[in-house]
C-alpha positions in Angstrom: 100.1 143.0 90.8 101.0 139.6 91.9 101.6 138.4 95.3 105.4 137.6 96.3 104.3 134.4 98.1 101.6 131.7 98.1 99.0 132.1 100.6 98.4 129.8 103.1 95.3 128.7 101.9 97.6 127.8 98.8 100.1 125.8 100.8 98.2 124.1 103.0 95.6 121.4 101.9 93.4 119.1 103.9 92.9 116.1 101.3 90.4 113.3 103.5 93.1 110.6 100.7 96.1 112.0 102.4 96.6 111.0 106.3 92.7 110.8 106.5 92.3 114.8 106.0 94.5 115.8 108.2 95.8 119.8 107.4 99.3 118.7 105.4 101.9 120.8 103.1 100.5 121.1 99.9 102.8 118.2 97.4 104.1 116.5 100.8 102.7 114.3 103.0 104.2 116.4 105.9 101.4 117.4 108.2 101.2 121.0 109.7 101.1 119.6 113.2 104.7 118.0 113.1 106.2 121.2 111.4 104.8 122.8 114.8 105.9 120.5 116.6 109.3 120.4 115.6 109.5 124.0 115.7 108.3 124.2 119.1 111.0 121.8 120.3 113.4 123.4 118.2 112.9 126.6 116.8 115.9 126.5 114.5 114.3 125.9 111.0 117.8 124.7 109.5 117.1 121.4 111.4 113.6 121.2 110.3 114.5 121.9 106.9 117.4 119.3 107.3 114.8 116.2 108.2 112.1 117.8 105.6 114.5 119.3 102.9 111.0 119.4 100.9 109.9 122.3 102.8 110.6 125.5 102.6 110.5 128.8 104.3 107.1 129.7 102.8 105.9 126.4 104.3 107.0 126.9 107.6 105.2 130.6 107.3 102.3 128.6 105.5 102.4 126.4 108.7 102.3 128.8 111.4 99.7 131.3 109.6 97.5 128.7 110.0 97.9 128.0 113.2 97.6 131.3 114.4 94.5 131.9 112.6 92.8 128.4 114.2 93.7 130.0 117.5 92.1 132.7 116.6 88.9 131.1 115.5 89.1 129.4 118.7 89.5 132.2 120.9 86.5 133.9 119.3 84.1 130.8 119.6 85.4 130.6 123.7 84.2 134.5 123.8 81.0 133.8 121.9 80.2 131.1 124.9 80.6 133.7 127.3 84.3 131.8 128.4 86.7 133.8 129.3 89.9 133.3 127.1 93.5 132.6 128.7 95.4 135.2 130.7 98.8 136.1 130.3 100.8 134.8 133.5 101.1 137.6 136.4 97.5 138.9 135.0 
């Protein structure tokens, strides 16, 4: 059975010809760290899709998969070392 929707893995491409390897949407030069960026600023993805009408929402979910799963890599490699990982506030 076929998967409804790209992967991230699919979507997201780190290219050292295209902004010196820096993690980008796959057929854009629009790096993943501005899409988060712009989403953290702004959360409302009409906006973001009305400066990057390229994208879509399968980017943006592209986008933040990644993320999440570099945070998670990091997290693990901070537990590894023995260093505790951050606390939610009031903890």
């Amino acid at each position: 059975m076929a998967r409804e929707h790209p992967s991230h893995e699919e979507r997201i491409v780190c290219d050292p010809d295209i902004l010196v390897g820096k993690p980008v949407v796959k057929g854009t030069r629009i790096p993943v760290e501005l899409v988060l960026a712009k989403l953290a600023h702004n959360p409302d993805v009409d906006e973001l899709f009305a400066d990057y009408p390229r994208l879509t929402m399968d980017d943006v979910k592209a986008c933040l998969k990644y993320a999440t799963l570099l945070v998670g890599k990091h997290d693990k490699g901070r537990q590894a070392r023995g260093r505790p990982g951050p606390h939610p506030p009031g903890s």
